[in-house]
C-alpha positions, 0 to 999 in steps of 0.5 A, spaced: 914 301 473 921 306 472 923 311 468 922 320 466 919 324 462 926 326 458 928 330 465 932 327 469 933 330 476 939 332 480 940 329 486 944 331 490 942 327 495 942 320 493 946 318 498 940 320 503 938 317 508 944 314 512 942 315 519 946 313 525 943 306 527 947 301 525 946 297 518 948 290 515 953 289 510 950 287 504 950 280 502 953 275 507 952 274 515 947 273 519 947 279 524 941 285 525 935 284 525 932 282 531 927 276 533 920 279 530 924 282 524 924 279 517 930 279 513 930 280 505 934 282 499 933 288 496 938 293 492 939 300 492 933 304 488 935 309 483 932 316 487 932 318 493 925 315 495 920 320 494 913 317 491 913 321 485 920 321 484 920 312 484 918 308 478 923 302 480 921 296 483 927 297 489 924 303 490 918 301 489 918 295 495 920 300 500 914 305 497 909 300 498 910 299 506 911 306 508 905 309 504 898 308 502 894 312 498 887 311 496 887 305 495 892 298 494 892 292 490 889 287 493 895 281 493 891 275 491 887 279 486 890 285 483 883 289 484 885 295 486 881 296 493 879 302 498 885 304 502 883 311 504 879 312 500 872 312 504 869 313 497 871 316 490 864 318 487 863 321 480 857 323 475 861 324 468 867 320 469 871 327 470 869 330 475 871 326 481 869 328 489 874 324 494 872 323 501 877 320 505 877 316 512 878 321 518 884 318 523 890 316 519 896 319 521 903 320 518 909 317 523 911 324 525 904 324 527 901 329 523 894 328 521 893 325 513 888 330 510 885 332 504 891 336 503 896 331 503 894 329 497 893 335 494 899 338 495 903 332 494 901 332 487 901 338 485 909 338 487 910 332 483 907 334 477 911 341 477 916 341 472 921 344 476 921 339 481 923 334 476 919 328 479 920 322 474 912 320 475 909 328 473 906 324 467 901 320 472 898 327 473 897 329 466 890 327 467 887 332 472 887 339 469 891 345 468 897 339 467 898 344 461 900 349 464 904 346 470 907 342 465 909 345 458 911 340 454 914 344 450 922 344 451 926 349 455 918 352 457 916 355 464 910 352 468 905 358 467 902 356 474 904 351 480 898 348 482 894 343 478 887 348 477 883 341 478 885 340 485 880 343 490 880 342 496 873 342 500 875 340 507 879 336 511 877 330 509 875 331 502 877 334 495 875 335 488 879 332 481 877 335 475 880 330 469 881 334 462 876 328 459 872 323 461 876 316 463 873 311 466 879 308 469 882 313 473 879 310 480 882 304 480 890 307 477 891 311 484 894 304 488 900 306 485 905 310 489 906 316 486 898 319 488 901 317 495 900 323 500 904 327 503 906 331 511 907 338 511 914 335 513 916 334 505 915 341 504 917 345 510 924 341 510 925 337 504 932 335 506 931 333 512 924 329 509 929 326 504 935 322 510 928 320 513 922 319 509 915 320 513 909 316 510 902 312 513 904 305 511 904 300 516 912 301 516 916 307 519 923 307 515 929 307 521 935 307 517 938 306 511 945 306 509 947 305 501 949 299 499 948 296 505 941 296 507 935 299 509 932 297 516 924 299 517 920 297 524 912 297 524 908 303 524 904 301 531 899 306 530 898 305 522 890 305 521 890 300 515 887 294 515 893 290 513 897 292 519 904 288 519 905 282 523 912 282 524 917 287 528 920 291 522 924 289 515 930 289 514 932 291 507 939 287 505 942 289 499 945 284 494 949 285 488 949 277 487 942 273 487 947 268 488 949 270 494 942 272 497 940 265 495 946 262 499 944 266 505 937 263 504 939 257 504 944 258 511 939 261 515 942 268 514 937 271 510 929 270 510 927 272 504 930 272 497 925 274 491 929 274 486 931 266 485 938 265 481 936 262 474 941 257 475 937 255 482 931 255 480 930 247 478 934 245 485 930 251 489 924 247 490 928 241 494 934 245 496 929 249 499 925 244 502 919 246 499 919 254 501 919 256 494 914 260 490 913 260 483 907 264 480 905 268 474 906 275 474 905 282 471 912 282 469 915 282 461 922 283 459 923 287 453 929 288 449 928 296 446 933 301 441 935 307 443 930 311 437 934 317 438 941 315 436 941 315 428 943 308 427 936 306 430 932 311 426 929 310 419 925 304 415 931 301 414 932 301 422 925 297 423 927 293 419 933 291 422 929 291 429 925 286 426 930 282 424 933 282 432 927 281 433 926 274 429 933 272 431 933 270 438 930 264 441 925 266 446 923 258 447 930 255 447 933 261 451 926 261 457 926 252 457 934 251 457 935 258 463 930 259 466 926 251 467 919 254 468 920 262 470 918 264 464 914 264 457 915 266 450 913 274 450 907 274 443 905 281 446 907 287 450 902 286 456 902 280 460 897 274 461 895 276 468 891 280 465 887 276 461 884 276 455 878 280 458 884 286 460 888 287 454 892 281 453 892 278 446 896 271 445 900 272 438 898 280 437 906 281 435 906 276 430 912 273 426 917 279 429 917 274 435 917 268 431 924 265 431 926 264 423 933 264 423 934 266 415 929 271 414 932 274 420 939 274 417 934 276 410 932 282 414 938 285 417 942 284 410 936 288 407 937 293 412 945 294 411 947 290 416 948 291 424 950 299 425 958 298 425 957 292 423 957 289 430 950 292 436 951 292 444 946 289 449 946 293 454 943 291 462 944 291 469 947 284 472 946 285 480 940 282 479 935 278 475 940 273 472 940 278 466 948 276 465 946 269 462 940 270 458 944 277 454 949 271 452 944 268 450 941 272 447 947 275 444 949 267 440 942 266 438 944 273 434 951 271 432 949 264 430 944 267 425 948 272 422 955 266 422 959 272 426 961 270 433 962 279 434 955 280 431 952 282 438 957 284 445 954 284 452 956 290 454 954 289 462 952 294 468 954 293 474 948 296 478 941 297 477 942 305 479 948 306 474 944 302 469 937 306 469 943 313 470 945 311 462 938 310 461 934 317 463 941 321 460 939 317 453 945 315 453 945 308 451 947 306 443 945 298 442 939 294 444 938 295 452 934 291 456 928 294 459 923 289 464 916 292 466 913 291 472 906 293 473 904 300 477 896 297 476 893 291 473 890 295 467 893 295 459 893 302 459 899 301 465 903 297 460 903 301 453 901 309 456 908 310 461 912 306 456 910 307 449 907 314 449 911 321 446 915 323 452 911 318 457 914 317 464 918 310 462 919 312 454 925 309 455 927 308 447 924 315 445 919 312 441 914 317 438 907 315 434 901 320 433 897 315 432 899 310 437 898 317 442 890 319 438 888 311 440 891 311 447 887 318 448 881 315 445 882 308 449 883 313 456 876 317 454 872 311 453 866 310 458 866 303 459 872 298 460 871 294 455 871 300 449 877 303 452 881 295 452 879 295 445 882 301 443 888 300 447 889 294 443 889 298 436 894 302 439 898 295 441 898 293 435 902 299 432 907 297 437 908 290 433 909 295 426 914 299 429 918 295 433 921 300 438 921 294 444 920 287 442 918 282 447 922 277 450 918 273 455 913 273 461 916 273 467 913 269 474 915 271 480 919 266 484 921 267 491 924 262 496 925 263 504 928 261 510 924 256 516 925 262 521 919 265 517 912 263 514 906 266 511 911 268 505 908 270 499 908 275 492 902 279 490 901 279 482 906 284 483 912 279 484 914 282 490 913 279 497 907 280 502 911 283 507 906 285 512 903 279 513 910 275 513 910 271 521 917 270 524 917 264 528 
């Protein structure tokens, strides 16, 4: 999840949502909370919290509590299930009649109707609103028009023409072409609804997000925390079994599994790097490591002339066939990650798209052909490149600098390659969505859907929601349309496949590794786990 359609919003209100109650410092102390609250750490998201403005994983965390949509992923498996959804019907894959399930209600308690849904999508596929996720609703037609990807052009309508409300329960989606799919794409949180509060006072909406999650938000105060209590008159089925949340906000993961370890936090889903061989001790068996949908990725800023052209390719492979994914994932990580051969994940098996090895000898290390490849292609640009990431969280400092003397090893140049760190993840997605970055930068992907449409389309396709690199390929984007029209899964899989493997031609990212999820918890609490998303089961953790 994470990144914009080249339009970055303007937010005036990035702070929002400081209300008056009381909030913890980040990273320390054992106050707040309270006896049925769970404690965990988080870091501050990049947007104000609005469903089709987030696609960061922090933001994301919080999304997932205080909203449902028509359906949700089922934490064990991944398969998207029924939330409101009473049942999504169709007879040719593009016309689909929604009817979703009387009673819920909004915290403000407002009713959740068919409206909800499509008001809520209409407002975050309009252009003018500058919503990050617009793109998650380029499906339903008259996108074109509320939409115009032409640069500097007006929307020609402000609501989608394949929206129609039939009642109060029910709403009618017409796709501009048939896809197979699109049903089980909408646990994702920018297809949430939304109360009439949204729209009527905006402002005051963004200081206090109202949803229909099983939590509520109470408070939130930047760099510090956000504290959410249960919603006691959520009509899911996958209530909370705790009071509340409290998000803390840690700028070290060090420090948060510090606070772990002393009792002064409950949950810490991020385990430092350097913690994760003594955790399972350390913590007297309250550690978790499984697969995720997670990949990290190391992309190249195409927009910038350096990194443009044949002789840029070229070097983009060489980078590539520099680093040593196998010493770097044994000797940093212990067994939280394995060597990335494609652009999907494993999760998925190899029935959803994941293919061992479709990125061939680009992520092989072979330390001369590298050094051929980038001599052959002028050298590094400057004679020196910059790997750019956040260094709040995910360990990120020690594996740059890795990742950095694997490349000065190769190239027998100890100023070949710079770590050029970000102190947070907001100032770090900032440089990103303004196209500011000059050298290689990080750009991890976790999963919206378990479907490898979710990991190549939003990242690789020509002005996509996260085409962080600003890659643009007409025949990557022609399979991707042909993949998304397909009548069964197995056809459409296959012809994302070929579009994937343009990917391992162009190189505008390259693959780094497969993520686990780790997490590691206190004895206060019990019931902790991570969904195939990496992040924690937050409603059904138990205080003790």
């Amino acid at each position: 999840m994470r990144g914009a359609t080249r339009v970055t919003r303007t937010v005036a209100s990035v702070a929002a949502i400081a209300l008056a109650a009381g909030a913890c410092g980040g990273g320390g102390g054992d106050g707040g909370g309270g006896s049925g609250v769970v404690r965990a750490s988080w870091g501050d998201p990049q947007n104000p919290l609005e469903p089709a403005n987030t696609n960061e994983v922090q933001g994301g965390k919080v999304l997932d509590m205080a909203f449902r949509g028509l359906k949700r992923y089922d934490p064990e498996t991944g398969e998207a299930v029924d939330a409101m959804a009473e049942s999504i019907e169709t007879d040719d894959q593009r016309t689909f009649t929604v009817t979703i399930e009387d009673g819920w209600t909004f915290t403000d308690g407002t009713d959740v109707t068919a409206s909800s849904f499509v008001d809520a999508w209409n407002y975050g596929a309009l252009l003018t609103n500058n919503q990050v996720n617009a793109y998650f609703f380029q499906f339903i037609e008259g996108y074109d028009e509320v939409h115009p990807s032409d640069e500097g052009a007006e929307p020609t309508a402000r609501t989608l023409s394949g929206l129609e409300v039939v009642d109060d329960t029910t709403f009618r989606v017409t796709l501009t072409e048939p896809f197979s799919l699109w049903p089980e794409t909408l646990g994702y949180n920018a297809y949430a609804p939304l109360p009439r509060m949204f729209f009527e006072d905006h402002d005051a909406w963004l200081e206090k997000p109202v949803g229909n999650g099983p939590y509520k938000i109470d408070s939130y105060q930047r760099g510090q925390s956000m504290r959410l209590s249960k919603n006691e008159d959520y009509a899911g089925e996958d209530e909370a079994q705790n009071e509340g949340v409290e998000l803390r906000v840690y700028t070290d993961n060090n420090t948060a599994y510090t606070d772990v370890q002393a009792g002064n936090l409950d949950v810490v889903d991020d385990v430092p790097a350097s913690q994760v061989r003594n955790a399972e001790q350390d913590l007297d068996g309250r550690y978790i490591n499984q697969p995720a949908g997670i990949i990290q990725t190391l992309s190249f800023p195409l927009y910038d002339e350096d990194w443009e052209g044949e002789d840029a390719a070229r070097l983009r492979r060489g980078i590539s066939m520099a680093i040593n994914r196998e010493e770097i994932t044994s000797q940093i990580y212990g067994d939280t990650r394995t060597p990335a051969t494609d652009w999907t994940s494993p999760v998925l098996g190899e029935e959803g798209g994941y293919e061992e090895g479709l990125c061939g000898e680009a992520c092989d290390y072979d330390p001369d052909r590298a050094k051929e490849l980038i001599d052959g292609a002028g050298g590094l640009p400057g004679g020196g490149v910059t790997l750019t990431s956040n260094v709040d969280t995910g360990s990120h400092r020690q594996w740059m600098d890795a990742v950095c003397n694997s490349i000065n090893n190769v190239m027998d140049d100890n100023g070949a390659c710079r770590v050029d760190p970000v102190a947070t993840f907001a100032e770090f997605r900032e440089r990103i969505s303004g196209d500011r970055m000059r050298g290689m930068f990080r750009t991890g992907w976790q999963m919206d859907y378990p479907l490898i449409q979710n990991f190549l389309q939003p990242l690789y396709y020509t002005n996509a929601s996260s085409n962080d690199s600003g890659y643009s390929n007409p025949e990557f984007d022609r399979l991707v349309d042909e993949a998304n029209a397909a009548q069964d899964e197995s056809t459409a899989v296959e012809r994302f496949k070929d579009a994937e493997r343009l990917l391992a031609e162009d190189l505008p990212a390259v693959p780094l590794w497969y993520q686990n999820g780790s997490a590691g918890y206190s004895d206060r609490v019990e019931g902790v786990r991570l969904n195939p998303f990496s992040v924690p089961v937050y409603t059904d953790i138990k205080v003790n």
